[in-house]
C-alpha positions, 0 to 999 in steps of 0.5 A, spaced: 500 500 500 502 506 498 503 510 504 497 514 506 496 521 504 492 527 509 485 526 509 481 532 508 477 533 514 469 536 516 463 534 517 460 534 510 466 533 506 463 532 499 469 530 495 468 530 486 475 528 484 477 529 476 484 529 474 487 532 468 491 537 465 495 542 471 497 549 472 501 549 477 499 556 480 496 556 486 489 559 487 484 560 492 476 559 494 471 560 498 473 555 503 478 559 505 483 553 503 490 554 500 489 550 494 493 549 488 491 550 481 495 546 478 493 539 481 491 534 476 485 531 480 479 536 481 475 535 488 468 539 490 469 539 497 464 543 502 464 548 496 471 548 493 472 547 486 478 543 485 480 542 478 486 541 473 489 547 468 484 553 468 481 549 474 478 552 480 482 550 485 485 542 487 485 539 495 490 534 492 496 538 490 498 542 484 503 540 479 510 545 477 511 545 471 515 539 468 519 545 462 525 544 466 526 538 465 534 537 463 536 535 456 538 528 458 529 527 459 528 529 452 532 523 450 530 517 454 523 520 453 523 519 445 525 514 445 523 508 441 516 509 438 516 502 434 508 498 434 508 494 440 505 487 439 500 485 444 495 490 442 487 488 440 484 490 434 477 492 436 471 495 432 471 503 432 466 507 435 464 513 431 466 520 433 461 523 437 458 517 439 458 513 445 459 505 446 455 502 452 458 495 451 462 490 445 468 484 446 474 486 450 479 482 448 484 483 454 492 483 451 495 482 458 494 479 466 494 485 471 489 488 477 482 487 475 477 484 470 476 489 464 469 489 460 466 493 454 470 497 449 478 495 449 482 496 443 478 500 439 482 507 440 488 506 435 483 507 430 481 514 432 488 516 433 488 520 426 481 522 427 480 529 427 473 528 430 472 527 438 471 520 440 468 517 447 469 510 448 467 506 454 469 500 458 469 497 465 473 494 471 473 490 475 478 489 481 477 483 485 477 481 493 485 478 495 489 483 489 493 488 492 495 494 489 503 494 490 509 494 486 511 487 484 503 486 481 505 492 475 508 491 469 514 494 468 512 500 465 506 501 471 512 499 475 516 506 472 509 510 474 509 508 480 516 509 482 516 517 479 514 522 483 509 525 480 508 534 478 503 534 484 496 531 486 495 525 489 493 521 483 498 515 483 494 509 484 488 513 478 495 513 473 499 507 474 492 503 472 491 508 467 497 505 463 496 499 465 488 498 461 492 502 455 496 496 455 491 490 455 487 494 451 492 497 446 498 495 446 500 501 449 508 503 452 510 508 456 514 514 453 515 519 458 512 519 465 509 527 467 515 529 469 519 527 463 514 531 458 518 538 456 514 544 454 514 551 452 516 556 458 510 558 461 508 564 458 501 570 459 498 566 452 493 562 458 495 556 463 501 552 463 498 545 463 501 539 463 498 532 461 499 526 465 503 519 460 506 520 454 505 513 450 506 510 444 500 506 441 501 503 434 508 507 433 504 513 435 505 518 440 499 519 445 498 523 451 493 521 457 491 526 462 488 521 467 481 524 471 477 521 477 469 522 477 467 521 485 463 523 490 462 519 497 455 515 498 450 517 498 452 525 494 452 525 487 455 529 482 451 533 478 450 535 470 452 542 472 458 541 475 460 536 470 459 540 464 465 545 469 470 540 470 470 537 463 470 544 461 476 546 465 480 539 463 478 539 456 481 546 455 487 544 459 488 538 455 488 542 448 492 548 452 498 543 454 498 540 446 500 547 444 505 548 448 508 541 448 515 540 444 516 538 438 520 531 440 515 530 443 508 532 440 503 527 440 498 526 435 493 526 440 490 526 446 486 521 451 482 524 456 481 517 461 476 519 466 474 513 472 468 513 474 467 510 481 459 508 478 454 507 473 451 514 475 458 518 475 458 515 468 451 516 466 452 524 468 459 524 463 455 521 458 450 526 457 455 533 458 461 531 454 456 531 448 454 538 450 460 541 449 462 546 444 467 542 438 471 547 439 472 545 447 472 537 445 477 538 439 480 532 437 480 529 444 477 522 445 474 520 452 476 514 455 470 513 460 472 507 465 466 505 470 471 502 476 467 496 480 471 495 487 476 500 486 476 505 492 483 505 492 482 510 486 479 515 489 479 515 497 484 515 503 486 511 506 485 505 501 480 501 501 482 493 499 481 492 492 474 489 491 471 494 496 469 501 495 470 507 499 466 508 506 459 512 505 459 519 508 
């Protein structure tokens, strides 16, 4: 288990997490909190917004700015960006469109049972319409999230100190779907991706995981939909959140280095319900073009993955306490 990270504390704590795109300057909200902009993961708590790039505000910490990266980053994170095998060919699902279900074909053993969409991204990445895909997982009563269950990559995740915010354990099984799914490999991890110095132009936000999928590269900006039982997150504030990470993510596109530009980029939200889910389904296609862009949203309804959203982590095959 990864060591514990503080609680945020009060009576009527409400809690909606989202991670993406970060902009490291610290903001503050109405709750008189302290909060840091730049956090990936975007928490609603007892009024707070918390969210990524031009976020209102993260309780789980912001990201500086991953630009000063020395040189030597540069050259392990382009390296080769040769079609891994392992990858599952999968049927695509048009732009602009949901996915409910279709065969998972899982291409590697790791944490949790998948189910619903798997190896249907590589088909879109040179689409330049949004796309949302859905799938499943489902972590099980005896696995254990620690290092030696990992892939070698997820393991490299998991070692890296991040750019800020309390989203490992959201990250690490990010890459690791994408790997089942699509034969994905790591390229970078967030702190290896180099961008334009930060400027006046809007903010400075970063993506999550640089990977490879099909000889391609692929950014990931990893997001976390919860709220604690009984509470549920409402169409309002999903619509701001996704806005807020949408922008974000097409604002670190710009200001990525060419070494490492990205074809594309991946939204992957975990829902912690079909409820959560249901309320991203039904914003994301509310959305301006202009916002949703070319991004494709991975949308992962976890099942007894309560280790992805609270603190302390429950057992794998548990969810979070209820308020």
């Amino acid at each position: 288990m990864r060591p514990l990270r503080p609680l945020v504390t009060g009576l009527f704590c409400v809690s909606l997490v989202i991670s993406a795109c970060s902009d490291p300057a610290p903001v503050s909200v109405d709750s008189g909190q302290s909060v840091d902009a730049g956090g990936r993961d975007v928490a609603l708590d007892a009024g707070s917004l918390d969210a990524g790039s031009a976020d209102a505000g993260s309780l789980d910490a912001g990201s500086a700015d991953a630009g000063s990266v020395d040189a030597g980053a540069l050259d392990a994170a382009t390296g080769d960006l040769g079609a891994r095998d392992g990858g599952v060919d999968g049927g695509p699902l048009g732009s602009d469109a949901g996915a409910d279900g279709g065969a998972v074909s899982d291409a590697g053993a790791g944490l949790g049972a998948l189910s619903g969409m798997c190896g249907t991204l590589r088909t879109m990445l040179r689409s330049p319409a949004p796309s949302l895909v859905r799938n499943a997982m489902q972590f099980r009563a005896g696995e254990m999230y620690v290092r030696g269950a990992l892939s070698p990559e997820a393991q490299r995740i998991f070692d890296t100190p991040n750019a800020g915010g309390s989203s490992t354990e959201s990250e690490v099984l990010s890459f690791e779907l994408l790997r089942r799914c699509e034969g994905a490999s790591l390229v970078a991890t967030e702190t290896e991706v180099m961008y334009t110095p930060p400027d006046d132009a809007g903010a400075n936000s970063i993506t999550d995981i640089l990977l490879s999928i099909d000889g391609q590269r692929v950014g990931v900006s990893v997001t976390r939909a919860y709220r604690p039982r009984p509470m549920m997150v409402t169409e309002d504030q999903m619509r701001t959140l996704l806005t807020e990470k949408l922008n974000g993510i097409n604002r670190s596109t710009q200001r990525v280095l060419p070494a490492q530009a990205w074809v594309k980029q991946i939204l992957h939200v975990w829902a912690v319900d079909e409820a959560a889910a249901g309320v991203v389904e039904r914003v994301w296609p509310t959305l301006s073009a202009s916002l949703r862009a070319d991004t494709i949203v991975l949308l992962t309804v976890s099942s007894g993955g309560g280790f992805l959203y609270c603190n302390p982590d429950p057992p794998l095959g548990s969810e979070c306490p209820s308020l």
